[in-house]
C-alpha positions as CSV (number, residue, x, y, z in Angstrom):
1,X,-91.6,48.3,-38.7
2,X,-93.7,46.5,-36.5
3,X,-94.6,42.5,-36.6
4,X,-97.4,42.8,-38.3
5,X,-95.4,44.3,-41.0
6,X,-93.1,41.1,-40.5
7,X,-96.0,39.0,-40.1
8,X,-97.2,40.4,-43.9
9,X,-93.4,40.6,-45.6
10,X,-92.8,37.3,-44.9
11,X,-96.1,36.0,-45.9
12,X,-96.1,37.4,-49.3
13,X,-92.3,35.8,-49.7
14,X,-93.6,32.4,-48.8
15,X,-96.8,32.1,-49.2
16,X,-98.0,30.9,-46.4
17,X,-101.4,32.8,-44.8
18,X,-100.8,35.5,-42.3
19,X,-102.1,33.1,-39.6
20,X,-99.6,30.2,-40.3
21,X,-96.7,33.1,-40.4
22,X,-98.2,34.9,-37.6
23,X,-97.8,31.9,-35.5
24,X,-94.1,30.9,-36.7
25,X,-92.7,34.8,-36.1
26,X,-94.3,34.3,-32.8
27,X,-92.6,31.2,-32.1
28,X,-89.3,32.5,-33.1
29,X,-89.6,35.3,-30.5
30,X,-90.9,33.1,-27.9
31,X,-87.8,31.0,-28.6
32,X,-85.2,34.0,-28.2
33,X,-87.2,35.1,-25.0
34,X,-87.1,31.9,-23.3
35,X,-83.4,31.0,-24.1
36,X,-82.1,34.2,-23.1
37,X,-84.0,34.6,-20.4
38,X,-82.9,30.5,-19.1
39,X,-79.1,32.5,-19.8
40,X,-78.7,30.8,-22.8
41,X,-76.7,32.4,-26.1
42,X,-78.5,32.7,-29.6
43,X,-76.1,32.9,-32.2
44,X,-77.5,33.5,-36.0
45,X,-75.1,33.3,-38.2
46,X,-75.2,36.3,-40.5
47,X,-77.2,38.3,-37.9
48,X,-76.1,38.1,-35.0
49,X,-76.2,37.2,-31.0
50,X,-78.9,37.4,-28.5
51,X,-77.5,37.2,-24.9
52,X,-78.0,38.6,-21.4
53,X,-75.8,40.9,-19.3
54,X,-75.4,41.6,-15.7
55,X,-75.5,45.1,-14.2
56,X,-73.9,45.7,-10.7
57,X,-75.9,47.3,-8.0
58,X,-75.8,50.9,-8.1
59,X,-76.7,54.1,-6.3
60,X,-79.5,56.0,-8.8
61,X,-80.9,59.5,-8.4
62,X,-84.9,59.7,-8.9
63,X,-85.3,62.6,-11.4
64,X,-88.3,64.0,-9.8
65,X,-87.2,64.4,-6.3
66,X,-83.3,63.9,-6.3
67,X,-83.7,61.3,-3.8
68,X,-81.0,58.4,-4.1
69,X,-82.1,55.3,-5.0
70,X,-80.6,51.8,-4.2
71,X,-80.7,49.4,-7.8
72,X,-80.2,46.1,-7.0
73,X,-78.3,43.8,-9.7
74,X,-79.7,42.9,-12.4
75,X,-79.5,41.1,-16.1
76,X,-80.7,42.8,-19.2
77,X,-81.0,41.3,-22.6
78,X,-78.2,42.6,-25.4
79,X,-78.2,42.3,-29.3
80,X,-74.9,42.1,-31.2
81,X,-75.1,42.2,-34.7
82,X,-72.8,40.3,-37.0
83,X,-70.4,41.9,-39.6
84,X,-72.5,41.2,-42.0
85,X,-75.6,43.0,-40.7
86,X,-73.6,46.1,-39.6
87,X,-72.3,46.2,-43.0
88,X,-75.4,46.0,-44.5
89,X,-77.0,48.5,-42.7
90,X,-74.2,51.6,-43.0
91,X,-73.8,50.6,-47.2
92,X,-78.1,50.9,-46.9
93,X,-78.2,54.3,-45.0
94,X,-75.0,56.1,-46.8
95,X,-76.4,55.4,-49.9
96,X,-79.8,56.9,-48.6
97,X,-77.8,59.8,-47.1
98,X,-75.9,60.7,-50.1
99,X,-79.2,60.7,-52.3
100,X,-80.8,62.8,-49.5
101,X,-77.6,65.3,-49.8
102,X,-77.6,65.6,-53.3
């Protein structure tokens, strides 16, 4: 699914044009960017959490040549979904399986 597909799911929920929805998924996402990357925590109930993490430095190996190379820290952006959503998801995707198996 891709945002446009967002962009048009939510649009026919609401009823607002694709423009006016267009505009509000963007904002969202520009809202989760900025917080997360300013270190803040997004928590959504019944979702779940937006929040960085650090990486230590570490010794990599370039697949090409083999050559070691030096990573410097780092923070990279994690997603934890809620109890909610993971439930959702693997009652969804059995189902789906056990149709698929039958």
């Amino acid at each position: 699914m891709t945002k446009a597909d967002i962009v048009d799911e939510i649009a026919k929920a609401t009823g607002l044009t694709k423009i006016e929805t267009k505009a509000v998924v963007d904002g969202v996402f520009s809202s989760i960017i900025n917080a997360v990357s300013s270190g803040k925590r997004i928590e959504l109930r019944g979702f779940g959490v937006f929040k960085h993490k650090g990486r230590k430095p570490r010794m990599a190996r370039n697949p090409k040549t083999g050559d070691l190379v030096p990573l410097e820290k780092r923070f990279v952006p994690v997603f934890k979904p809620s109890p909610e959503f993971l439930q959702k998801v693997n009652e969804s995707l059995k189902v789906q399986m056990d149709v698929n198996n039958e």
